[in-house]
C-alpha positions in Angstrom: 5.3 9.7 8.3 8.8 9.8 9.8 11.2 12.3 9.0 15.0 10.6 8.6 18.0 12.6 9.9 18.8 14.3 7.6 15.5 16.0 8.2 14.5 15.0 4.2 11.4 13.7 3.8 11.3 9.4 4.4 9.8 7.5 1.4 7.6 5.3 4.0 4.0 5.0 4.9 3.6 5.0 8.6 2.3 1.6 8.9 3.2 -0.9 6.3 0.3 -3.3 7.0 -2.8 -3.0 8.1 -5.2 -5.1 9.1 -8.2 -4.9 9.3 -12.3 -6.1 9.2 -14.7 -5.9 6.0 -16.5 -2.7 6.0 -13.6 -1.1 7.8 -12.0 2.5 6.1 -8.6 3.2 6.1 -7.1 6.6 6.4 -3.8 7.9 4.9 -2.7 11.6 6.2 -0.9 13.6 3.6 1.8 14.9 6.0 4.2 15.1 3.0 4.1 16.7 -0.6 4.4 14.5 -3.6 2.8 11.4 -2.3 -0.4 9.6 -3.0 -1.8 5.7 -2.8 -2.2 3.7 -6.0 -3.7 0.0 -5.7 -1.5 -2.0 -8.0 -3.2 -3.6 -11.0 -2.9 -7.9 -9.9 -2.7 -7.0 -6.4 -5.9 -6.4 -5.5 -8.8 -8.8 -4.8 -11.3 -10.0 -8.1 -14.2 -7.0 -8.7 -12.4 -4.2 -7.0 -12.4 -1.5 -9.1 -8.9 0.1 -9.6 -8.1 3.7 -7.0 -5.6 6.3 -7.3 -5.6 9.1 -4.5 -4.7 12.8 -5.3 -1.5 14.0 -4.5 -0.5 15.9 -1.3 -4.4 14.9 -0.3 -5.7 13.5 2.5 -7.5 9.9 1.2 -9.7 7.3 2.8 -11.2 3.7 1.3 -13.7 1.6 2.5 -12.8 -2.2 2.4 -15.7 -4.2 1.3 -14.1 -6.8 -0.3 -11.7 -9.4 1.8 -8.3 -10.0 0.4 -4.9 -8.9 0.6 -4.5 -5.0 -1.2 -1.1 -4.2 -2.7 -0.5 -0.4 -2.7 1.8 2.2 -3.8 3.0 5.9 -4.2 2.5 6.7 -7.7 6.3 9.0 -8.1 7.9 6.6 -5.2 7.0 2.8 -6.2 10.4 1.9 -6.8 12.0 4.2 -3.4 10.4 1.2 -1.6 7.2 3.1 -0.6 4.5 1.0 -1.0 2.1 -0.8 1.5 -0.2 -3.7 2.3 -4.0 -3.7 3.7 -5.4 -7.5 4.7 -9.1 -7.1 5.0 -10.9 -9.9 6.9 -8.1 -12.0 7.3 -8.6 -13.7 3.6 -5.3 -13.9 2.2 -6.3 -16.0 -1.1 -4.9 -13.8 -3.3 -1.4 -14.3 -1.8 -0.3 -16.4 -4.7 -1.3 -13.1 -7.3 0.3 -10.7 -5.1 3.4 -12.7 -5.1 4.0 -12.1 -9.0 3.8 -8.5 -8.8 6.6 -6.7 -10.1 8.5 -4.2 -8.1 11.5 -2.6 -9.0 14.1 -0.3 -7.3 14.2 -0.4 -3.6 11.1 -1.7 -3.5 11.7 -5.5 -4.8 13.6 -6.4 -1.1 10.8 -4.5 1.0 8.0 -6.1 -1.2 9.5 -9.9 -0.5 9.9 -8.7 3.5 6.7 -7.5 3.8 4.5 -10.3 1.5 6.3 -12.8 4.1 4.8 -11.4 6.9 1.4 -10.9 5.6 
């Protein structure tokens, strides 16, 4: 996580997509308060159960399943935190994560980000 300027904390994850192979974990350092990772209900591959992280925790998730994995900060969805994983190159759930609803700062990031996935 970057710190902006103004020395405030930045409403970013570090990376925001990651890809990666099936079976791979991916890590996300708490290096601010008040942040966590939600996957977002629709934009998550078929049969993955749903995950929410703690708050100002340290989190990890194994990828089993291939697909493209919407996330989010719970407090922060709509300060245009939110993120992308692409697990084994399957992106056939594009047309699903497409419909997903962000609001806030987050709508123009989400359109900028789902066209480079």
């Amino acid at each position: 996580e970057m710190l902006n300027k103004s020395g405030k904390e930045s409403m970013v994850y570090s990376k925001k997509i990651v890809r990666i192979n099936v079976g791979d974990t991916v890590f996300w350092k708490a290096t601010d308060k008040g942040h966590n990772v939600e996957f977002i209900k629709g934009g998550i591959p078929e049969g993955v159960e749903k995950f929410k992280s703690k708050f100002n925790k340290d989190t990890e998730y194994k990828f089993s399943v291939p697909g493209i994995y919407a996330y989010w900060c719970t407090p922060h969805k709509n300060m245009g935190m939110i993120g992308f994983v692409v697990v084994g190159g399957d992106k056939s759930n594009l047309e699903a994560v497409k419909l997903l609803r962000f609001s806030g700062k987050s709508k123009k990031i989400a359109i900028d980000l789902i066209g480079q996935l």
